[in-house]
Every structure is written in C-alpha cells, then in structure tokens.
BAMARTI-630375 format. One record per atom (N, C-alpha, C): atom name; y, x, z; residue number from 1. Coordinates in Angstrom, 1 decimal, m for minus. Last residue first. Example, Ala and Ser with C-alpha at 12.3 -4.5 7.8 and 13.67 -1.06 7.14 Angstrom:
BEGIN
 marvo  north   east     up ronu
     N   m2.2   12.8    7.1    2
    CA   m1.1   13.7    7.1    2
     C    0.0   12.9    7.9    2
     N   m5.7   13.2    7.8    1
    CA   m4.5   12.3    7.8    1
     C   m3.3   13.2    7.8    1
***
This chain:
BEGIN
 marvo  north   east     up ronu
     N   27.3   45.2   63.8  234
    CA   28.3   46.4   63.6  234
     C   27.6   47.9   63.6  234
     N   25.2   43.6   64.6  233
    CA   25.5   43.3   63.2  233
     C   26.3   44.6   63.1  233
     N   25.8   43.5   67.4  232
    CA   24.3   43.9   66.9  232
     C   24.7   44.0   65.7  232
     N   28.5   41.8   67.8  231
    CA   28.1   43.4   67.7  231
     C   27.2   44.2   66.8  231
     N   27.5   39.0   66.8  230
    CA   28.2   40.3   65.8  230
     C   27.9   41.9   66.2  230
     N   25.8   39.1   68.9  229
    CA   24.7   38.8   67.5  229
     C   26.2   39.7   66.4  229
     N   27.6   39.0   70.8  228
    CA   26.5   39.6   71.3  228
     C   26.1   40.0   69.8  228
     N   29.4   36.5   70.0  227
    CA   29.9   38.6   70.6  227
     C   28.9   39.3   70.4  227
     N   27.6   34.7   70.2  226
    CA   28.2   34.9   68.8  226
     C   28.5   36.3   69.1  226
     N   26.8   34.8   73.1  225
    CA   25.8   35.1   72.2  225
     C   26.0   35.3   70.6  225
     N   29.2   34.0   73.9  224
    CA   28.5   35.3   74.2  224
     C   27.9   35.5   73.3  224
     N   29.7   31.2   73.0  223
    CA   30.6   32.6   72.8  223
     C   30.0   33.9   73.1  223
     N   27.5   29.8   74.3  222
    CA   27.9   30.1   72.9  222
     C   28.5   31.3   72.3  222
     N   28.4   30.0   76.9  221
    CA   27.8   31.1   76.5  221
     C   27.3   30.7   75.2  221
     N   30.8   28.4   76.8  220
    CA   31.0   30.1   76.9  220
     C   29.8   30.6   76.5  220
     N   29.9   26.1   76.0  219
    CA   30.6   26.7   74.7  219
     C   31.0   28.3   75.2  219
     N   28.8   24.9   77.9  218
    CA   27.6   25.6   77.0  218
     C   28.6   26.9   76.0  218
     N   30.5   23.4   79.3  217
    CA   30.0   25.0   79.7  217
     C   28.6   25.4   78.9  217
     N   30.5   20.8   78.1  216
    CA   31.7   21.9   78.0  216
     C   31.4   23.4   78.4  216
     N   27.3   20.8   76.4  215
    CA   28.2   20.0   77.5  215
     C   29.3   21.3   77.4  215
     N   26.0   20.9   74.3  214
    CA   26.1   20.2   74.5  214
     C   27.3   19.4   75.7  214
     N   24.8   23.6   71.9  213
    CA   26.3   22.8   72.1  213
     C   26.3   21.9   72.7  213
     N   22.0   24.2   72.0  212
    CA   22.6   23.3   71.8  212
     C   23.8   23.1   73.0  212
     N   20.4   27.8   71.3  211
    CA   21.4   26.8   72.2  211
     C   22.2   26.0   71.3  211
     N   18.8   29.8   70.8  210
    CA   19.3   29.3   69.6  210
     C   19.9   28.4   70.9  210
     N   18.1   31.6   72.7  209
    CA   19.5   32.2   72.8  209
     C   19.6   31.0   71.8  209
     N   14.8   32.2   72.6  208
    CA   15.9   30.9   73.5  208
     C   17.1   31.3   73.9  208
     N   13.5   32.1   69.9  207
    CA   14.3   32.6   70.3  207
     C   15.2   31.5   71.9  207
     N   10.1   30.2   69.1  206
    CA   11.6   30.4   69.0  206
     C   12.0   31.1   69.8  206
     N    7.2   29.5   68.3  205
    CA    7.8   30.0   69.1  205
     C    9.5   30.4   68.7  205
     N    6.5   26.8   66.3  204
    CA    6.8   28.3   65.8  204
     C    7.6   28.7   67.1  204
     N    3.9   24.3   65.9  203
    CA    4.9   25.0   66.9  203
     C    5.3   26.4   66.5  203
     N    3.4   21.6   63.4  202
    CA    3.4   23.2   64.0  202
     C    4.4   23.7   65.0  202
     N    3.1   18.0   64.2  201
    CA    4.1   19.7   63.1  201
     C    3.1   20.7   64.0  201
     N    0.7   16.4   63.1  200
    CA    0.8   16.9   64.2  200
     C    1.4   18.5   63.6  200
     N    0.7   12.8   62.0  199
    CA    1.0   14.0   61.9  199
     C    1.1   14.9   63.5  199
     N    1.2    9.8   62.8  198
    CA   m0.2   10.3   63.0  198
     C   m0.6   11.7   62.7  198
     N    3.9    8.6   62.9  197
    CA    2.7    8.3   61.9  197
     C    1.8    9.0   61.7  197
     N    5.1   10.0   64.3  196
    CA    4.4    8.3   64.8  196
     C    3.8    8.2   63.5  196
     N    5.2   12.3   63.7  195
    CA    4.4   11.9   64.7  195
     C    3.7   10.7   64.8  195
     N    6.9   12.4   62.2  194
    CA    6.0   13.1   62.2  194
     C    4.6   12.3   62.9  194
     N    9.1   11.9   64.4  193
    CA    9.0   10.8   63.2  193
     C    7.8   11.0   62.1  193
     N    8.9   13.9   65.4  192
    CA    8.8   13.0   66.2  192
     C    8.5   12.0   65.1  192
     N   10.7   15.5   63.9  191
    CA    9.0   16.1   64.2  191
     C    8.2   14.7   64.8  191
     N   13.2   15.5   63.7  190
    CA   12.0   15.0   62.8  190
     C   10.9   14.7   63.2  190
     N   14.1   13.7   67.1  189
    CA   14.1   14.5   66.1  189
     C   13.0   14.3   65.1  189
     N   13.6   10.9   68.0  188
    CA   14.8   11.8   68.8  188
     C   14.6   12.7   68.1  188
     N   13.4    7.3   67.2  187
    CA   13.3    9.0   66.5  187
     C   14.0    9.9   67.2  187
     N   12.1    4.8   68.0  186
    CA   13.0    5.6   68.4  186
     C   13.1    6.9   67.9  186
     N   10.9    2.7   65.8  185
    CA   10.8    3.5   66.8  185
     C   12.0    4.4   67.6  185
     N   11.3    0.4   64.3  184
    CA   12.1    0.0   65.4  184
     C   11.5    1.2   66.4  184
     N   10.1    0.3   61.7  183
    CA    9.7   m0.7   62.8  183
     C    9.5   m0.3   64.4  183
     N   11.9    1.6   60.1  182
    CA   11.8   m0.3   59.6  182
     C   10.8   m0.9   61.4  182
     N   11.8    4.0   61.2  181
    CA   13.2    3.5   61.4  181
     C   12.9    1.9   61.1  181
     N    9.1    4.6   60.4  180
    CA    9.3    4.6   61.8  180
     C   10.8    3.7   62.0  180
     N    9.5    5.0   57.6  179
    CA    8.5    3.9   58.1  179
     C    9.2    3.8   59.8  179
     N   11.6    6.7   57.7  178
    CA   11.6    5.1   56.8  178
     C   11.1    4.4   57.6  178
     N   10.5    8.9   58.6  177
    CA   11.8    8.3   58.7  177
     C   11.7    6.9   58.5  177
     N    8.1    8.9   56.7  176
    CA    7.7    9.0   58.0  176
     C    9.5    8.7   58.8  176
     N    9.3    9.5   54.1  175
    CA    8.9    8.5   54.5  175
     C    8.3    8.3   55.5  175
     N   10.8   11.9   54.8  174
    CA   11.4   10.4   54.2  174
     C   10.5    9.4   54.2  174
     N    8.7   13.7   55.3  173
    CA    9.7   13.4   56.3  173
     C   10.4   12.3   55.9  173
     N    7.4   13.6   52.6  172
    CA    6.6   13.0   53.9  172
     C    7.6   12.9   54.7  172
     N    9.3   14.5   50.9  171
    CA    8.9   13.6   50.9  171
     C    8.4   12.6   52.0  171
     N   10.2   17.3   51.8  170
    CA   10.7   16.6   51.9  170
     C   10.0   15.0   52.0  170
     N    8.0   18.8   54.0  169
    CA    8.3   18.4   52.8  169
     C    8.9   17.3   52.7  169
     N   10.0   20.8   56.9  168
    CA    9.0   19.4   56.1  168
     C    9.0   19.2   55.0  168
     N   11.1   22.0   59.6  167
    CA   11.0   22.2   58.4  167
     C    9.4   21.8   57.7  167
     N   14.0   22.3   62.1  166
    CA   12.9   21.9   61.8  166
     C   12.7   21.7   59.8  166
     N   16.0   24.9   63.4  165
    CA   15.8   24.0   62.4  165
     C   13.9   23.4   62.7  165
     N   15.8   23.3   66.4  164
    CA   16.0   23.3   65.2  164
     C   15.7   25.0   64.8  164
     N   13.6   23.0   69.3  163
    CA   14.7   23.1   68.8  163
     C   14.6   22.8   67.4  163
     N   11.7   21.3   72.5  162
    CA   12.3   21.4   70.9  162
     C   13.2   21.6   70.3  162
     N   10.1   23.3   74.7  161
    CA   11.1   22.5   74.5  161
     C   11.8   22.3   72.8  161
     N    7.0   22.2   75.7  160
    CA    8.2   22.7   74.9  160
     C    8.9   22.4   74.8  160
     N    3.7   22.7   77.3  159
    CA    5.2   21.9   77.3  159
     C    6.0   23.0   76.9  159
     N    1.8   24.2   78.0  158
    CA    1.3   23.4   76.9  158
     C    2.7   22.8   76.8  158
     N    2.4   24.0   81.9  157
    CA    1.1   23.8   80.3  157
     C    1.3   23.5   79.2  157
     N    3.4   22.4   83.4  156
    CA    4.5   22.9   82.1  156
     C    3.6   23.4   81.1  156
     N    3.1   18.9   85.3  155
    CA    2.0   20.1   85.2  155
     C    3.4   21.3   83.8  155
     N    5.5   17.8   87.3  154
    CA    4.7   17.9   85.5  154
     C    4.1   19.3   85.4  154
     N    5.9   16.4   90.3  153
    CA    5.7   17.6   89.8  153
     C    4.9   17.7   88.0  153
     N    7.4   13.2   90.6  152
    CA    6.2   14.1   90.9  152
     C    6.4   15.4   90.1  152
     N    9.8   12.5   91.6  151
    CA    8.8   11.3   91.2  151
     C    7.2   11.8   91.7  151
     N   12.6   12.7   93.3  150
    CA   11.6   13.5   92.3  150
     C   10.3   12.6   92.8  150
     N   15.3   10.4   92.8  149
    CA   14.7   10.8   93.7  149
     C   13.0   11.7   92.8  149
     N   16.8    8.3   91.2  148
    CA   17.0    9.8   91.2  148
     C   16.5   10.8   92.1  148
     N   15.4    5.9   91.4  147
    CA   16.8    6.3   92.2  147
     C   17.2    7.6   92.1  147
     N   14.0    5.8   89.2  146
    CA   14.9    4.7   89.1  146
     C   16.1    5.2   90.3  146
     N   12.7    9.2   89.7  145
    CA   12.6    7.7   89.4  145
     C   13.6    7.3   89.2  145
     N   11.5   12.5   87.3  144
    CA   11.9   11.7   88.5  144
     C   11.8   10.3   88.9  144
     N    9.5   14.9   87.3  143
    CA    9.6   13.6   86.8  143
     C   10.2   12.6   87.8  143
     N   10.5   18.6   87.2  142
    CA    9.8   17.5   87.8  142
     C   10.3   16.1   87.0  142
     N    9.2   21.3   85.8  141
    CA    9.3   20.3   85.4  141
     C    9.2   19.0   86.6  141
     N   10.1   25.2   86.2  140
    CA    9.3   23.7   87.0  140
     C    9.9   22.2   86.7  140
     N   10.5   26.5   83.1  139
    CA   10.8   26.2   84.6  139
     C    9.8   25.2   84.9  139
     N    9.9   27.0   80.9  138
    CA    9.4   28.3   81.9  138
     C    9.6   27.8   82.9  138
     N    7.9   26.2   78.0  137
    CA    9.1   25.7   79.0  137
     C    8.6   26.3   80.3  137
     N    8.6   27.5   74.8  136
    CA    7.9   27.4   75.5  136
     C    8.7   27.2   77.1  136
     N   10.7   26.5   72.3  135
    CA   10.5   27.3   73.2  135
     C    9.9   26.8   74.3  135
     N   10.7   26.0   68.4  134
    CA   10.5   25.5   69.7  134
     C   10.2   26.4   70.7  134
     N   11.1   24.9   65.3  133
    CA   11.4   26.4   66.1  133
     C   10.8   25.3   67.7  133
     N    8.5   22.8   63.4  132
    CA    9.8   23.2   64.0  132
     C    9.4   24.7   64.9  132
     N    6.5   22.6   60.3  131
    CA    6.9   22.8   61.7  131
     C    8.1   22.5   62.5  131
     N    4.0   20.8   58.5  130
    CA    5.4   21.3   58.5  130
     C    5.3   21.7   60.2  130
     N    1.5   20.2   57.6  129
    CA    2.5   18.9   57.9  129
     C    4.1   19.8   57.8  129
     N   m0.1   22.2   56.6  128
    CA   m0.4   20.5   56.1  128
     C    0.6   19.7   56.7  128
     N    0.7   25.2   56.4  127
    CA    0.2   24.4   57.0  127
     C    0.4   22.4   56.3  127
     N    1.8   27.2   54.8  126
    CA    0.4   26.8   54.4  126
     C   m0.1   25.6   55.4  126
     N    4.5   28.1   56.6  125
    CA    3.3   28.1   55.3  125
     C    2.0   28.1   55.2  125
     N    5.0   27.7   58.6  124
    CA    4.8   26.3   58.2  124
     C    4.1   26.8   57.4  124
     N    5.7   30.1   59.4  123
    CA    4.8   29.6   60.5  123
     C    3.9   28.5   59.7  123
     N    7.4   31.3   57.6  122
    CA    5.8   31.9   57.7  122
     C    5.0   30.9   58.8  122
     N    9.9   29.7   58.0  121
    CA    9.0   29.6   57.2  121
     C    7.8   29.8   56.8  121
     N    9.8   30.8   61.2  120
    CA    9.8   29.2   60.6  120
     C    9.1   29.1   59.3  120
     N   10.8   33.3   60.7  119
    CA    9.9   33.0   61.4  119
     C    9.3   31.5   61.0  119
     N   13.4   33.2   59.0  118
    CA   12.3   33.6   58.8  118
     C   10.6   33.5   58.8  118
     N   14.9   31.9   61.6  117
    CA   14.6   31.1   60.3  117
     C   13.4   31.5   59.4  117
     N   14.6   34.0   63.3  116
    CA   13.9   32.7   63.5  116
     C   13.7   31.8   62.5  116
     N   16.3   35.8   61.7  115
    CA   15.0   36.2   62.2  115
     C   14.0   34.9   62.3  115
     N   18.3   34.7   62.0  114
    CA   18.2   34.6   60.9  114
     C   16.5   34.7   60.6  114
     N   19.5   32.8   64.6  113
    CA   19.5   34.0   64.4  113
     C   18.5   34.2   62.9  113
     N   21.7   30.4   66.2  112
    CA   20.3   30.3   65.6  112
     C   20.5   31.8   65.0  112
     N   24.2   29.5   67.3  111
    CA   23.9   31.0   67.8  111
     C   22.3   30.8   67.5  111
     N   24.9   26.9   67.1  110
    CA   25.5   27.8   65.9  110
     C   24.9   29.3   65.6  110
     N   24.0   24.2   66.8  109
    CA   23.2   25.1   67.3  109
     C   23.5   26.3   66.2  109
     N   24.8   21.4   66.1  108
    CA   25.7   22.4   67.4  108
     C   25.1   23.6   68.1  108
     N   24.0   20.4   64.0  107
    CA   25.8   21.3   63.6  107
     C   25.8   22.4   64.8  107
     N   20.4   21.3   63.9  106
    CA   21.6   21.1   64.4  106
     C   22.8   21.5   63.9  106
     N   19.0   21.2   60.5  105
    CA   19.2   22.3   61.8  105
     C   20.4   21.1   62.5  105
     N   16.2   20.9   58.6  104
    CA   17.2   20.4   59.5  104
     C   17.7   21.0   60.3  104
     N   15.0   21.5   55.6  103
    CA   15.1   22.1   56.6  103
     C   16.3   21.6   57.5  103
     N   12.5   20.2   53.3  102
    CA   13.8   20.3   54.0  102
     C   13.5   20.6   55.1  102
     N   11.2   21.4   50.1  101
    CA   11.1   20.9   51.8  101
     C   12.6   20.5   51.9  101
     N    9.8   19.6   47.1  100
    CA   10.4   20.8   48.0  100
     C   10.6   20.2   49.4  100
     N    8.7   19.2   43.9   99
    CA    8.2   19.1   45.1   99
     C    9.2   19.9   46.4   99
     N   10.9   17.8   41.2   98
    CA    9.7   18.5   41.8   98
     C    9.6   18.0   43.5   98
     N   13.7   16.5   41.2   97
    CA   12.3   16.4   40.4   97
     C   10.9   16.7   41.0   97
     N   16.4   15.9   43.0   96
    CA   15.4   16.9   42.9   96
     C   13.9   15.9   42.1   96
     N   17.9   13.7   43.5   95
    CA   18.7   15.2   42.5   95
     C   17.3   15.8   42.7   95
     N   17.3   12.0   44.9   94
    CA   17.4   11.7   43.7   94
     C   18.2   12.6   43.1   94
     N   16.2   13.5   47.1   93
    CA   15.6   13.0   46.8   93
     C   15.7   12.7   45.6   93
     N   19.0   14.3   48.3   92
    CA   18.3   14.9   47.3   92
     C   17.2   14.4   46.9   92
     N   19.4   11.2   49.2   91
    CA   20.1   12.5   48.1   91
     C   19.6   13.3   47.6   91
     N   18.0   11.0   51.2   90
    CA   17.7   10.3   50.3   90
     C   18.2   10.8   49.1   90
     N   18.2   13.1   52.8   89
    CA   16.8   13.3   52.3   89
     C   17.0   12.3   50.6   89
     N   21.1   12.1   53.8   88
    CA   20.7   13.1   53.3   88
     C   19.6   13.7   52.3   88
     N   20.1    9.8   54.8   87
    CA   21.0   10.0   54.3   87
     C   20.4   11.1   53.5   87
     N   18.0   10.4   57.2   86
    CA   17.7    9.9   55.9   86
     C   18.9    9.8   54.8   86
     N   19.6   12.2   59.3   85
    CA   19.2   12.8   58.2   85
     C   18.7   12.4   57.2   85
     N   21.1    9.3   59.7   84
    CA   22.1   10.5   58.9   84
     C   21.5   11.7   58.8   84
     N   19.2    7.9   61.0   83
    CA   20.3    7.6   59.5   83
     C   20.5    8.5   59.1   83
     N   18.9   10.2   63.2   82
    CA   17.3    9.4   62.0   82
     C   18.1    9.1   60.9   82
     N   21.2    9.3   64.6   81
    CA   20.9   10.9   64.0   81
     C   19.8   10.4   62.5   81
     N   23.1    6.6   63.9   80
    CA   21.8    7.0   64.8   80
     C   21.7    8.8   64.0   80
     N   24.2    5.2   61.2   79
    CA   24.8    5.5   63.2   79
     C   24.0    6.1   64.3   79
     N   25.0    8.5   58.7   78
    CA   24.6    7.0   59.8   78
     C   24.8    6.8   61.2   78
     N   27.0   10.1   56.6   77
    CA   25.8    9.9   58.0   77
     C   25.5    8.0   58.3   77
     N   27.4   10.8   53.1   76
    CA   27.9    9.9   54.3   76
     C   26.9   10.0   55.3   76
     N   27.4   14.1   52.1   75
    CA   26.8   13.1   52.2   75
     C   27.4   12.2   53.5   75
     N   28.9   17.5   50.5   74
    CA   28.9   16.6   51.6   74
     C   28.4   14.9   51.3   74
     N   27.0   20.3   50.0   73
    CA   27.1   18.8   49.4   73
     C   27.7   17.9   50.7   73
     N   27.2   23.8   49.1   72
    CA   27.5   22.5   49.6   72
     C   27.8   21.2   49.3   72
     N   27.3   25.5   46.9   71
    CA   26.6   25.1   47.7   71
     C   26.2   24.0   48.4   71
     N   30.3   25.7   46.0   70
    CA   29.2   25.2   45.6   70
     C   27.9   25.2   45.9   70
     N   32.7   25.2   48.7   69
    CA   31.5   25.7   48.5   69
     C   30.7   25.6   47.5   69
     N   34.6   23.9   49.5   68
    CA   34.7   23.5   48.2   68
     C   33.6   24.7   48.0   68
     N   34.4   23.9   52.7   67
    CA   34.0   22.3   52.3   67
     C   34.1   22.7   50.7   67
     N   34.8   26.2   53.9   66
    CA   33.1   26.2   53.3   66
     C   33.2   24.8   52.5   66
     N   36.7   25.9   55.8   65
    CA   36.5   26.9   55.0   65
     C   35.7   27.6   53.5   65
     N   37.7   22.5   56.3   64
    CA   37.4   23.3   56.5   64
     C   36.9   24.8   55.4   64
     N   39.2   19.9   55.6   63
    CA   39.9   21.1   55.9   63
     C   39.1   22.8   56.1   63
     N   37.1   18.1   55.4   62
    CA   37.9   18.8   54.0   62
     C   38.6   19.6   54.3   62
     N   36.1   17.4   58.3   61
    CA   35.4   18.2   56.8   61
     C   35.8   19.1   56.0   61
     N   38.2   16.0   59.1   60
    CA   38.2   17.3   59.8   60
     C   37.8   18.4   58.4   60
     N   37.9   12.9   59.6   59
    CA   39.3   13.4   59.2   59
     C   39.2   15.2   58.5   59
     N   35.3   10.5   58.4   58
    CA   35.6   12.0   59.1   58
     C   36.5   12.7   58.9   58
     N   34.5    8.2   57.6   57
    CA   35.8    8.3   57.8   57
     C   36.2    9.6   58.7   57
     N   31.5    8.4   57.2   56
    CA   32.5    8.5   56.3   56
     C   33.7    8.5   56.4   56
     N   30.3   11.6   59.3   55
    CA   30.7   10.0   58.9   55
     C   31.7    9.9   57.9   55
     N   28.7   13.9   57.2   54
    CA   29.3   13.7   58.1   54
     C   29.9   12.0   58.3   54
     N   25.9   16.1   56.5   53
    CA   26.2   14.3   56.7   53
     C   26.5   14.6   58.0   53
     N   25.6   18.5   54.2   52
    CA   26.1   18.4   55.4   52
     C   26.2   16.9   55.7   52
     N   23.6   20.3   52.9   51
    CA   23.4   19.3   52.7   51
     C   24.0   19.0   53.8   51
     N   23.1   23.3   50.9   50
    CA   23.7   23.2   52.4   50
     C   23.7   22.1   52.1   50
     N   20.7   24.4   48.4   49
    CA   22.1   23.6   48.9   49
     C   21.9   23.6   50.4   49
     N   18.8   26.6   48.6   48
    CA   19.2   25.8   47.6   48
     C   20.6   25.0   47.7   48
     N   18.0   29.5   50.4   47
    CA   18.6   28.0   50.4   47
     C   19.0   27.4   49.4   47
     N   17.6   32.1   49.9   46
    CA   16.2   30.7   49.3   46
     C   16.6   29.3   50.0   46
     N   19.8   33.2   50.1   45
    CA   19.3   33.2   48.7   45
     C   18.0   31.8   48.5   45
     N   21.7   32.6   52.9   44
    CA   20.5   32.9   52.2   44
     C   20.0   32.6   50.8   44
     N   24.5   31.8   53.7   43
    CA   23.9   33.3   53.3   43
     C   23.0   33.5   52.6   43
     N   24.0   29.2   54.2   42
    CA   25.2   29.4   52.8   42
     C   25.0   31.1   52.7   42
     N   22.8   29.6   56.5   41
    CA   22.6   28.7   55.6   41
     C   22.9   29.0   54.1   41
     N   25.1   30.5   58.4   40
    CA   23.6   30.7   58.7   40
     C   22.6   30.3   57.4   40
     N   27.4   28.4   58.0   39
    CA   27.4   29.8   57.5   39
     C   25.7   31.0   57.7   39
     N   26.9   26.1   59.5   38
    CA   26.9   26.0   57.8   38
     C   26.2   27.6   57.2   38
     N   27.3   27.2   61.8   37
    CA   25.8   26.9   61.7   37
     C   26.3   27.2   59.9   37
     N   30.7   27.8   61.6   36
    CA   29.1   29.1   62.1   36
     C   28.0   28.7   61.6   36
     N   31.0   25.6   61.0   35
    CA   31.6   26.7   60.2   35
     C   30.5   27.9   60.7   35
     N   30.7   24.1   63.4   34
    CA   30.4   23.6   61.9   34
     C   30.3   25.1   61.4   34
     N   32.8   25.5   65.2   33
    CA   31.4   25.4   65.0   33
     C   30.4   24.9   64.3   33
     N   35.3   27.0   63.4   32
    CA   34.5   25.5   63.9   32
     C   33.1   26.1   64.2   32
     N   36.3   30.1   64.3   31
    CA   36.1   29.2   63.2   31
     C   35.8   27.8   64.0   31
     N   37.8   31.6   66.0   30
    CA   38.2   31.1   65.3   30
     C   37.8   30.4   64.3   30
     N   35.6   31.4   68.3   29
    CA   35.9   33.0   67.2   29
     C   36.2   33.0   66.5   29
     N   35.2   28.4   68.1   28
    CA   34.6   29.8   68.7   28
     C   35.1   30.9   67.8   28
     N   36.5   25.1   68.6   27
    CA   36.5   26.6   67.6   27
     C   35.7   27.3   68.3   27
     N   35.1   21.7   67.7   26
    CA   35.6   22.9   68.1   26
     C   35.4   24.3   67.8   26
     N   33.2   20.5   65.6   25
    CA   35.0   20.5   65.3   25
     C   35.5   21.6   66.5   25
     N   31.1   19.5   66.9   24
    CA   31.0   20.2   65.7   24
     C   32.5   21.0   65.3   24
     N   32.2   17.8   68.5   23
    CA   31.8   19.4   69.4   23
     C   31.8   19.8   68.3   23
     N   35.0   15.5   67.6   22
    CA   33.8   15.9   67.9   22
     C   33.7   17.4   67.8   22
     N   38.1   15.5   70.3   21
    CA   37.3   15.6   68.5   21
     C   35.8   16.1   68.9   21
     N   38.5   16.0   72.7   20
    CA   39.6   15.0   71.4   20
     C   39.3   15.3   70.4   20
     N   35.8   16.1   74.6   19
    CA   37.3   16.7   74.0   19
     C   38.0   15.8   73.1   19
     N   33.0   15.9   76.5   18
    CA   34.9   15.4   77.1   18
     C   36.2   15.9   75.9   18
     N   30.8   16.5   75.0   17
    CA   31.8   17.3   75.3   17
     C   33.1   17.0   76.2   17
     N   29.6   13.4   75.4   16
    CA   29.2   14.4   76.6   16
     C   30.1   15.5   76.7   16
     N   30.2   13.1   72.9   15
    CA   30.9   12.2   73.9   15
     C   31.0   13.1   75.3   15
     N   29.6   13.5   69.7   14
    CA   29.6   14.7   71.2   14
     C   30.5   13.7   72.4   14
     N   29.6   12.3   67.8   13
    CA   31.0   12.1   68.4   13
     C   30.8   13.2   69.2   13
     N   28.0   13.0   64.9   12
    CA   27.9   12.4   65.9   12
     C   29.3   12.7   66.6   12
     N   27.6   14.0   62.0   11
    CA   28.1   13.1   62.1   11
     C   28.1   11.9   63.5   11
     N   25.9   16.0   61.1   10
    CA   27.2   16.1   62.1   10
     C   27.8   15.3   61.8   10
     N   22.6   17.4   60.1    9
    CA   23.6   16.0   60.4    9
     C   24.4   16.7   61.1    9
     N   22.4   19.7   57.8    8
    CA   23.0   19.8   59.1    8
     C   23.3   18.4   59.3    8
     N   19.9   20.8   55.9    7
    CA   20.4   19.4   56.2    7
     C   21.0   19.7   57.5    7
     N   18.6   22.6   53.0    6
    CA   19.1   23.0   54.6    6
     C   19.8   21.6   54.9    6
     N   16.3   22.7   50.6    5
    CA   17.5   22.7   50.9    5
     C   17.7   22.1   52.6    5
     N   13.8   25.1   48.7    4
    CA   14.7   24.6   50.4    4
     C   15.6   24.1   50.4    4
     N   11.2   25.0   46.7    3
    CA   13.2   24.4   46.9    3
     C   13.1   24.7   48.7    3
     N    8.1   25.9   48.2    2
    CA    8.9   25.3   46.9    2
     C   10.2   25.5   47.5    2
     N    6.5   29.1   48.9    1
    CA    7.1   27.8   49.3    1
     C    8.1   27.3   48.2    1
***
C-alpha cells in the first residue's frame, strides 16, 4: 500500500456532551481525548502525518501534548464534518506527488485498538474502492414515526453499524466529497460519499469496544476500556 496519512476532523462542538468545551477536549486518564485517538496514529511507523482539522478559532489545540509534534499538521475545519475532512484531503493533496490513501478516524473514538487498524489495511488491500472498520448489528432494529411510536420491525441481515477509521485513496475520496458536497448530498461519513457516486467500500468487521464519545455516559465506559487496553499492555 502507498503513503498513509491519518485525518482526525475535531472540529465539532459535541453539543450532545452538555460540557463547557468540546468532547474532543475532555480528560480520561489525564489526557484529552484528542490526545488518546492522535496517539493511536503518531505510534505507527506506516503513518506518514497525523492531519488534525480543528476550527480556526480553537482555544485548546496549542496547549496540547502532541500539538509541536513533527508529525502533525494542524489544518482549519469546516462547518459540516464532509468540510473538515475536505480540508484536510485538500492539504495534502498539495504536499503529496504520488499516489496515497487516507485514513479517517473519529477525535471521539479513542479506545480504537491497533489490531483493527491492522485489520483495515489487509481488508482494503487490493480492493478497488477502499473500506471502513464496521460492526455487524446484534440488536433488534425497529423503524419508528413522526410520533415516536415503532413503525415496523428492520429485518438486521446484512446491517452495520459504521465505524472509523475509514480508509481511501486519497484522490477518489476528494473527489467523491467535492462532487457530492457541490450537489447538496448529505455526507454522514466517507464511505457514504463513496457511495453517491456509485462505489461500494469494503466491510472490515471491527472490534465493538472502538466506541464513539457521544453522550456524557459513554465517557465511563471509555474509561474502562482505556484501564482495560493498558492493563493488557502491562
């Protein structure tokens, strides 16, 4: 596989956390949670750069552990996630010559395991579009309505749930961004942006301990699973 460089957007507010700074910004085990995912990244030898997009008036970044890193690049975000990983793409885009991927991970998916990343790469190799990590969906799916009442029962066949990192040649993901962003799709991750232009990623079964940071009782068992993955490490 060509270059990898790693793209964390964090340039979102986390509203859903209820805190006084974005989720990226809270601590676990005394670091940021920035500071965990980055550090997932900034270990591996076949990462090329950490590529972090944060908003431009972001107070927090420069204080952090990893921000004078040579590794790391910090890039302005945008107002939508799609902006602020085109941000990023667009950058290296004009630092890199050759051919290479990108790999996107969530800021708020700190407890990703190195194994999976691994996994990721052998899944995509060789394949013609790229993949993401993703976990097969165990529970009972219902579809609800307009009153919050259950609609009907979703067959779970064949349904996943999508995680990060996700991983693309760079190129096609920038312009599969582009095109989809000029005419007004909605992008809820790469893969999606993939999609609307007639691509079909790869599914790489994932770990379902990688957990998104999303609401205030995610961050204990965040915490577990950081205890849990050091121990293992001791």
């Amino acid at each position: 596989m060509q270059t990898i460089y790693a793209i964390i957007p964090a340039a979102g507010v986390g509203s859903r956390m209820q805190a006084d700074k974005p989720k990226q910004y809270l601590t676990l085990q005394g670091k940021t949670i920035l500071e965990h995912t980055a550090a997932l990244f900034l270990q591996r030898d076949d990462i090329k750069q950490v590529i972090i997009a944060v908003s431009a008036d972001d107070p927090y970044f420069d204080s952090l552990s990893f921000a004078s890193h040579p590794k790391v690049v910090r890039v302005a975000g945008g107002k939508e996630r799609a902006d602020t990983v085109l941000s990023a793409l667009q950058y290296i885009d004009a630092q890199e010559d050759g051919e290479c991927w990108a790999m996107v991970h969530d800021a708020a998916r700190p407890c990703l395991q190195q194994v999976d990343i691994d996994k990721l790469k052998e899944g995509v190799s060789g394949h013609p579009v790229g993949g993401i990590l993703a976990a097969p969906v165990r529970d009972t799916m219902k579809r609800g309505n307009a009153q919050a009442n259950i609609d009907s029962t979703v067959d779970r066949d064949n349904l996943w749930h999508a995680l990060t990192p996700q991983l693309f040649p760079l190129q096609s993901l920038k312009e599969s961004l582009e095109k989809a962003l000029s005419e007004g799709y909605q992008v809820t991750d790469e893969a999606s942006a993939l999609e609307f232009v007639g691509q079909a990623p790869a599914l790489i079964a994932g770990r379902a301990d990688n957990i998104k940071i999303t609401r205030p009782e995610d961050l204990a068992l965040a915490q577990f699973y950081l205890m849990n993955a050091t121990s293992n490490q001791q």
